[in-house]
N, C-alpha and C positions, 0 to 999 in steps of 0.2 A: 393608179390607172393612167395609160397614156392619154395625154388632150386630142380631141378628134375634130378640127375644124367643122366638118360636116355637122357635124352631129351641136356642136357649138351654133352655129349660126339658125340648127332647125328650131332649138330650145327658145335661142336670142325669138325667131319670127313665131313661136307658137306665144311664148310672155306676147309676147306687143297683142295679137290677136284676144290673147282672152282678156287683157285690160281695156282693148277697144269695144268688148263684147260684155263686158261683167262675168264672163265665163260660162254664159249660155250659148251652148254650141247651136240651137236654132236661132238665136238673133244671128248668128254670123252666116250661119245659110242660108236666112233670107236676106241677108244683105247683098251678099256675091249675089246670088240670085238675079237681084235688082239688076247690082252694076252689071252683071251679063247679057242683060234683057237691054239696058238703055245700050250698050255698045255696041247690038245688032249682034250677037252671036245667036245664033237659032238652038232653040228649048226645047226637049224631047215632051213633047204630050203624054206622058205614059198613063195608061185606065188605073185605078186601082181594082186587082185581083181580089177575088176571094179563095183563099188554101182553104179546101174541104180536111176534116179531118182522116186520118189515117184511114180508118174503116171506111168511108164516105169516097176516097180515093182510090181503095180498088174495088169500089162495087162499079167507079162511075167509069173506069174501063170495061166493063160487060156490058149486055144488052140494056143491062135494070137501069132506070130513069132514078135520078138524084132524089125525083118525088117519091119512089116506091124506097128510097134505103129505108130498114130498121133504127125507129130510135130508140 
């Protein structure tokens, strides 16, 4: 297979991260995180959602109230 610098260099920077991380992809999310937060880049507030299930999803486009769906 031919050597692909790109692809070399992405391996090279994923290695360094999971050794700085032990390989927990959330320690390394909160990390960035952090350094985002101290550097002044502005952090999306986002609600956490609740997904109704499938049946629950098309009743809650009709009139019926989520309280009246069949369980």
């Amino acid at each position: 297979m031919a050597e692909n610098p790109i692809l070399d260099e992405l391996y090279s920077v994923r290695s360094q991260i999971q050794a700085e991380h032990g390989d927990h992809l959330s320690a390394y999310l909160h990390g960035e995180f952090e350094r985002l937060k101290a550097a002044g880049h502005p952090i999306a507030q986002i609600k956490q959602r609740t997904i109704l299930p499938a049946e629950a999803a098309r009743w809650s486009t009709s009139a019926v109230g989520v309280d009246q769906l069949p369980r």
